[in-house]
N, C-alpha and C positions, 0 to 999 in steps of 0.2 A: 479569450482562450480558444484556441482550435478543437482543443480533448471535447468531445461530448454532445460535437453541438447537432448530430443524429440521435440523442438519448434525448429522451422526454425529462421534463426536473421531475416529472411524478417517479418515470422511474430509477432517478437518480437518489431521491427520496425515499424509495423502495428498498434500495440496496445500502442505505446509509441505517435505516432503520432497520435493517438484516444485520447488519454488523455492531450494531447496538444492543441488539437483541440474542445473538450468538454468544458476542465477548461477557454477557452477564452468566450464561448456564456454561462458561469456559474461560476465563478471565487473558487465557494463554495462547488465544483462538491466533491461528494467522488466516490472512487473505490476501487474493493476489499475489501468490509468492512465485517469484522470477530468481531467475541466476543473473550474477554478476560477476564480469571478468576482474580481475586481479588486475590494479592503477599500476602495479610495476612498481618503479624503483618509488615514485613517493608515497607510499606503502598507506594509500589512502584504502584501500582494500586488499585485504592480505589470500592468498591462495586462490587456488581454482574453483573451491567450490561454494562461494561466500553463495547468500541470497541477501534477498531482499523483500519486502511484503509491507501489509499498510494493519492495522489494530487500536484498539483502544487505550491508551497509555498506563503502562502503569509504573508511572515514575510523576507524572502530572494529572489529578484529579480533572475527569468530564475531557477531554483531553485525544483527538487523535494524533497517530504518528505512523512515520513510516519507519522501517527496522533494517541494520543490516546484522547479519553473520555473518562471522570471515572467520579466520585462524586466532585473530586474538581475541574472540568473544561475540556477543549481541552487544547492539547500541539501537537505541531510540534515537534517531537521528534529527530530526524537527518534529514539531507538535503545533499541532492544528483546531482551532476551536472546530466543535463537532454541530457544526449548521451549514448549508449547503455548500457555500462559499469556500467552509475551508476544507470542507470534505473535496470539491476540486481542487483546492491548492496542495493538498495530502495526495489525489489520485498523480494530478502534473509533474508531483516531485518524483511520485512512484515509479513512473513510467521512463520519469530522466535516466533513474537511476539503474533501471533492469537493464537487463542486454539478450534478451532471451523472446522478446516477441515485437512485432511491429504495432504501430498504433492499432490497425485492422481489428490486428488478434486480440489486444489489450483490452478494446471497445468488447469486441465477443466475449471474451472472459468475464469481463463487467455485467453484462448483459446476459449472462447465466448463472451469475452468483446469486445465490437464494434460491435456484430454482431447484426443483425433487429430483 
């Protein structure tokens, strides 16, 4: 995978264990949340102002996932075991999905999450 490969896995580990550590004192925590345009007519994402973000699942026990919001509701979209590997294959789909920042900015965002 291309995503990452300037982050250290400590501090990728860092940021896995932030988000593991937030979703328990907020079980509704979101991270990394981006906007996502509206797929049009095949109404895979519905309106202008859907998003999209990455949390700890609560539809699948131990479980990460990435989310969207659009017009007809929240979905949990894929769900990712929560160890390094799938916590990259949760951040890859994240990024497929946004439409709101370039890898650049993605990587920065990552890289200041958890911080004060």
């Amino acid at each position: 995978m291309q995503f990452f490969n300037n982050i250290s896995r400590k501090k990728i580990g860092e940021v896995l264990n932030h988000i593991a550590f937030e979703s328990k004192r907020d079980t509704r925590r979101r991270f990394l949340e981006y906007l996502v345009n509206s797929t049009g007519d095949n109404q895979l994402v519905v309106g202008g102002q859907a998003k999209t973000w990455i949390k700890i699942s609560s539809e699948q026990e131990k479980k990460l996932c990435y989310c969207l919001e659009d017009e007809d509701g929240i979905f949990e979209l894929e769900h990712f075991n929560i160890t390094f590997e799938g916590f990259l294959e949760c951040l890859e789909c994240l990024f497929r999905q946004q439409d709101e920042v370039s890898q650049k900015d993605f990587e920065i965002d990552f890289e200041n999450l958890g911080k004060a």
